[in-house]
Backbone as a ProteinNet text record, in pm:
[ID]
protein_1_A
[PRIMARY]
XXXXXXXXXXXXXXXXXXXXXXXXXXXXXXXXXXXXXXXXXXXXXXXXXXXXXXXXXXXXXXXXXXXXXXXXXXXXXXXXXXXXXXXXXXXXXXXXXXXXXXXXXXXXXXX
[TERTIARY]
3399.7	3535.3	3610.2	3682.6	3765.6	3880.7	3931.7	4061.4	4164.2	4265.3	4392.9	4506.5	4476.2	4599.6	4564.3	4649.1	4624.8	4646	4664.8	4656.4	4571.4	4528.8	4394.5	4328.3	4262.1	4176	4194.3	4288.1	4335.1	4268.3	4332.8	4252.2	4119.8	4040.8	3917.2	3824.2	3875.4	3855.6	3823.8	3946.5	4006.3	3881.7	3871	3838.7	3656	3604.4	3412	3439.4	3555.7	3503.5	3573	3543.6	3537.2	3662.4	3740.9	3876.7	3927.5	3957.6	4007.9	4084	4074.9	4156.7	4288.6	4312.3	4443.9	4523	4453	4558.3	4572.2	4482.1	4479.9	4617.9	4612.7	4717	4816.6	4862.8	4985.3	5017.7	4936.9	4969.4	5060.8	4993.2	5064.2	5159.4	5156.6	5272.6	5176.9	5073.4	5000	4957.9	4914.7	4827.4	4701.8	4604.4	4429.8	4408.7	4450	4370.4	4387.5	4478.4	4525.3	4438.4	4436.3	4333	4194.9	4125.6	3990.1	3952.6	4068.5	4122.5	4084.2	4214.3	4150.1	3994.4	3943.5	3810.7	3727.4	3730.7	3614.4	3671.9	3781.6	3819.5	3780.7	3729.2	3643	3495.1	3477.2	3329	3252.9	3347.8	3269.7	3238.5	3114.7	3063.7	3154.1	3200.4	3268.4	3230.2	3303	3257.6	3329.2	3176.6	3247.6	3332.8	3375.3	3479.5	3395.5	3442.6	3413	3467.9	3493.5	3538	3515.4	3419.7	3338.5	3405.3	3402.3	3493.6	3427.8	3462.7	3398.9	3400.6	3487.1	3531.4	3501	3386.5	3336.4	3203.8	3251	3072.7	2970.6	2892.7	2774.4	2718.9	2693.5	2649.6	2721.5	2842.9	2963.3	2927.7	2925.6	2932.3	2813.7	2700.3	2588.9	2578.3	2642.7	2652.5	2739.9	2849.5	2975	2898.5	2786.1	2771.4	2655.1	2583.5	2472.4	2596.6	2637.6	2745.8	2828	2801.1	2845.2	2948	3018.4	3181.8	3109.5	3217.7	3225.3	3255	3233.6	3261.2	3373.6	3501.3	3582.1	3655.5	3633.7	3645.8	3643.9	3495.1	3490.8	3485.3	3534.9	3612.7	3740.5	3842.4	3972.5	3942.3	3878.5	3859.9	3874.4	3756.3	3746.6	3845.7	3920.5	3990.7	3919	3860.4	3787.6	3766.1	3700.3	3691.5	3561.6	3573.9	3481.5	3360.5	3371.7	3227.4	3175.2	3255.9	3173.5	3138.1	3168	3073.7	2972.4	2952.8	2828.6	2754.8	2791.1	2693.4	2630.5	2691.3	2599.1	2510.1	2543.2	2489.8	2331.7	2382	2248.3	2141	2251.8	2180.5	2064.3	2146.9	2054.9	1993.1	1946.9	1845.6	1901.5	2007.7	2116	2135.6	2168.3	2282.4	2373.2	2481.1	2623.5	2635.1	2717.2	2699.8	2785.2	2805.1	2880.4	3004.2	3137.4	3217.1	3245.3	3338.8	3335.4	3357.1	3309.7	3337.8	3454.8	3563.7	3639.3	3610.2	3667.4	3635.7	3754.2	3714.2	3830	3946	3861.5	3913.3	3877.6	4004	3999.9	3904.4	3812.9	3725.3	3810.1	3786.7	3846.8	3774.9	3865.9	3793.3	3759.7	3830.3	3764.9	3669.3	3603.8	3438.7	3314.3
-348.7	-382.8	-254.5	-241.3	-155.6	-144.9	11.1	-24	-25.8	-125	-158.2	-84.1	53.6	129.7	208.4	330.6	487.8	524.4	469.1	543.3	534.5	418	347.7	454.8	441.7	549.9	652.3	754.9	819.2	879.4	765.2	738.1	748.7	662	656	788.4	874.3	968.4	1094.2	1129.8	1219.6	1160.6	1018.7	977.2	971.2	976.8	1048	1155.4	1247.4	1394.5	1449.1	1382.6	1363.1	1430.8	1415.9	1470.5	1355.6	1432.4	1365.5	1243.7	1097.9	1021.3	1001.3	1081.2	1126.5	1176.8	1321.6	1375.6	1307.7	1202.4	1135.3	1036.6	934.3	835.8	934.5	1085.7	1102.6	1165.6	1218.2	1241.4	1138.6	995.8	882.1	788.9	879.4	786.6	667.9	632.9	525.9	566.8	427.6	458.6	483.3	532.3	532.8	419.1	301.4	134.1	102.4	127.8	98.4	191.5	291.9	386.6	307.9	301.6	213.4	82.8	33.4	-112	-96.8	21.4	22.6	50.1	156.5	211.4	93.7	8.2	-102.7	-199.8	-218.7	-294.5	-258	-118.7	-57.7	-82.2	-138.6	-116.9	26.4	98.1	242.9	205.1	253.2	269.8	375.5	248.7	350.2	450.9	533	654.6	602	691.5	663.1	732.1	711.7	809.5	920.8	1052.3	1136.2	1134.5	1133.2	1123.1	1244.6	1269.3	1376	1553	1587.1	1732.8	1832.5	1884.3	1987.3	2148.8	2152.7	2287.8	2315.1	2263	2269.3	2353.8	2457.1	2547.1	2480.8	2438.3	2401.5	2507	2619	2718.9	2784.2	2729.8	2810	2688.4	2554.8	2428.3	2444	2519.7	2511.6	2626.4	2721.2	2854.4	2795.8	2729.5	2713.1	2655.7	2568.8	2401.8	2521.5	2620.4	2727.9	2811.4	2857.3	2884.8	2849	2725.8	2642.7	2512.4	2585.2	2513.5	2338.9	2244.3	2110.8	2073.5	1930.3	1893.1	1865.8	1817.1	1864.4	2001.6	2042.9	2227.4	2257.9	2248.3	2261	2163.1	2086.4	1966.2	2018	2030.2	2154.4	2261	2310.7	2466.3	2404.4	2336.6	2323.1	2193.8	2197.8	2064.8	1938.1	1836.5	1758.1	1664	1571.9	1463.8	1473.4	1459.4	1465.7	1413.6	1285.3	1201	1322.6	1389	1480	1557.9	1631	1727.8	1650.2	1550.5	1510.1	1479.9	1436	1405.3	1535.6	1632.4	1781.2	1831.7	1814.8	1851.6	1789.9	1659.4	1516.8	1560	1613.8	1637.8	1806.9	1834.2	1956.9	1958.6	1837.8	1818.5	1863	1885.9	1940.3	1835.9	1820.3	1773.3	1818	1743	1789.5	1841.4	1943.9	1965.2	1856.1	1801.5	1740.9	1788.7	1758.2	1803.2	1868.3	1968.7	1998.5	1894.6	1917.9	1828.6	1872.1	1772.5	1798	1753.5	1883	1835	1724.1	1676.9	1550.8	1667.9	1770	1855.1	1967.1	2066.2	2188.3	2269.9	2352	2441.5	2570.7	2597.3	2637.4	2816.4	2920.4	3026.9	3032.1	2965.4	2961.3	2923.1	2881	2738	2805.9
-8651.6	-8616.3	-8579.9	-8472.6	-8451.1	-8460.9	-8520.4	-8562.7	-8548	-8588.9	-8494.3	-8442.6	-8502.7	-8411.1	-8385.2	-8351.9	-8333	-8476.7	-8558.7	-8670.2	-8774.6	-8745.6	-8847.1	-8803.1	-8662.9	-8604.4	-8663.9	-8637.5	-8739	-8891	-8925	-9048.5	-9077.9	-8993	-9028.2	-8939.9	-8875.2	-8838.5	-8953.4	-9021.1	-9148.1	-9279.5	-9277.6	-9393	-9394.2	-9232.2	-9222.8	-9193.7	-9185.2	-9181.5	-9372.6	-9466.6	-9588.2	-9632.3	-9567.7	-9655.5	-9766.1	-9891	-10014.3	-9937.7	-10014.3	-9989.5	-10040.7	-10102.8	-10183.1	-10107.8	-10023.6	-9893.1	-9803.8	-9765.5	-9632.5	-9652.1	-9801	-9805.9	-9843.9	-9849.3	-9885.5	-9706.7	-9635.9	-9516.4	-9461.5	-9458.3	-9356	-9476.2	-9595.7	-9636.3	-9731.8	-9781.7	-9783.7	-9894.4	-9966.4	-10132.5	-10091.5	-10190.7	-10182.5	-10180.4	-10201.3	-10191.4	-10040	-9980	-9887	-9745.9	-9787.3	-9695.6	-9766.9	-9800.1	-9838.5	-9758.7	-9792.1	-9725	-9592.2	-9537.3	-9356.3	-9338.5	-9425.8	-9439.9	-9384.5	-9496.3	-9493.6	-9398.6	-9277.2	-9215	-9094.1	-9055.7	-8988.5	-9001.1	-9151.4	-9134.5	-9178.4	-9197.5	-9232.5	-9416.8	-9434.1	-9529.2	-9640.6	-9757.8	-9903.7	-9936.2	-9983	-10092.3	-10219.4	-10284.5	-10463	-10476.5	-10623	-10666.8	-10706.3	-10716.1	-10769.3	-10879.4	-11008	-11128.3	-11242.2	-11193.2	-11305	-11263	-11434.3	-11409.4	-11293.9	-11203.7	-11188.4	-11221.2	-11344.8	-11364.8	-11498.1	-11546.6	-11621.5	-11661.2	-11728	-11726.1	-11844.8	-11789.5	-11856.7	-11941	-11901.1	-11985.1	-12094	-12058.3	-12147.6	-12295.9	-12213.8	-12317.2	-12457.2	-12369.2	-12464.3	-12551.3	-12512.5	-12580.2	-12716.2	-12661.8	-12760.4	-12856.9	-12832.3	-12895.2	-13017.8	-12974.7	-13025.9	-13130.8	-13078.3	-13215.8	-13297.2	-13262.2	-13395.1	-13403.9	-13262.8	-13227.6	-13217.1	-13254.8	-13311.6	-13139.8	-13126.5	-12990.6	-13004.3	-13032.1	-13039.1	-12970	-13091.8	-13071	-12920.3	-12855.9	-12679.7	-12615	-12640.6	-12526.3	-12511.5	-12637.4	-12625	-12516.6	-12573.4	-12493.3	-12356.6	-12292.6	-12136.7	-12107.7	-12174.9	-12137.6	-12048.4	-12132.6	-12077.5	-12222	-12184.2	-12334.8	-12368.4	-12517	-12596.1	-12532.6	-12494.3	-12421.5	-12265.9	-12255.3	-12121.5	-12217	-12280.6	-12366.6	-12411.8	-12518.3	-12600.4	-12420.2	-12370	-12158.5	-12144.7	-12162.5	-12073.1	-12218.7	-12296.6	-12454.4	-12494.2	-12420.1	-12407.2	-12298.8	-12162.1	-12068.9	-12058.8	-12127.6	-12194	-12276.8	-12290.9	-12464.3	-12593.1	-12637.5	-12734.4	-12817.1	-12939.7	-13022.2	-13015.4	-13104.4	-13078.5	-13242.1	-13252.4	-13394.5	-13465.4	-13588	-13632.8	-13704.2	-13707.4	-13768.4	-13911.1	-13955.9	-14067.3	-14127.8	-14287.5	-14388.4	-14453.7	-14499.4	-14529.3	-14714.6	-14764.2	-14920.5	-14971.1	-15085.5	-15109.8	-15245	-15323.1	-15421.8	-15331.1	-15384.8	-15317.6	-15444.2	-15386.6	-15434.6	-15505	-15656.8	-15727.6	-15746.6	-15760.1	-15769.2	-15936.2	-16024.9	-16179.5	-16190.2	-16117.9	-16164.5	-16179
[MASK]
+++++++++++++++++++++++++++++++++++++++++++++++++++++++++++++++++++++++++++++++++++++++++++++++++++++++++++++++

């Protein structure tokens, strides 16, 4: 199907030479559903989302996870959620360390 204006075209021009669909619908004014919408009203084949962090060092993750730090701990650090850390931890054949234990009595220096 071809598309109905000079601007769809446009559109579907910007959107196979892979520019973010985020810049494309804020260029013409338009949401990301709405650029998709024309996408597939063309007929051009979807892209997924990209979703996954990319600013994330893997090597940094496993070092952290080798000295000890809690997932937690470096999910903070790289700002990202807990479930992407235990993912690259898994994906590196790793455990995740488990959290401190918290005592229920505080440990006394008399004992």
């Amino acid at each position: 199907m071809a598309p109905t204006s000079d601007r769809d075209a446009r559109i579907i021009e910007l959107y196979q030479g892979d520019m973010p669909v985020k810049d494309i619908a804020a260029a013409f004014g338009l949401t990301s559903a709405r650029i998709s919408q024309i996408a597939a009203a063309a007929q051009v084949p979807l892209r997924r989302p990209q979703n996954r962090p990319k600013h994330v060092n893997v090597t940094k993750v496993i070092t952290d996870n080798q000295a000890g730090l809690t997932v937690a701990e470096i999910a903070t650090q790289h700002r990202v959620s807990e479930s992407t850390i235990r993912r690259y931890l898994k994906q590196a054949g790793l455990r995740a360390n488990p959290p401190a234990r918290r005592r229920k009595y505080p440990v006394s220096a008399a004992a």
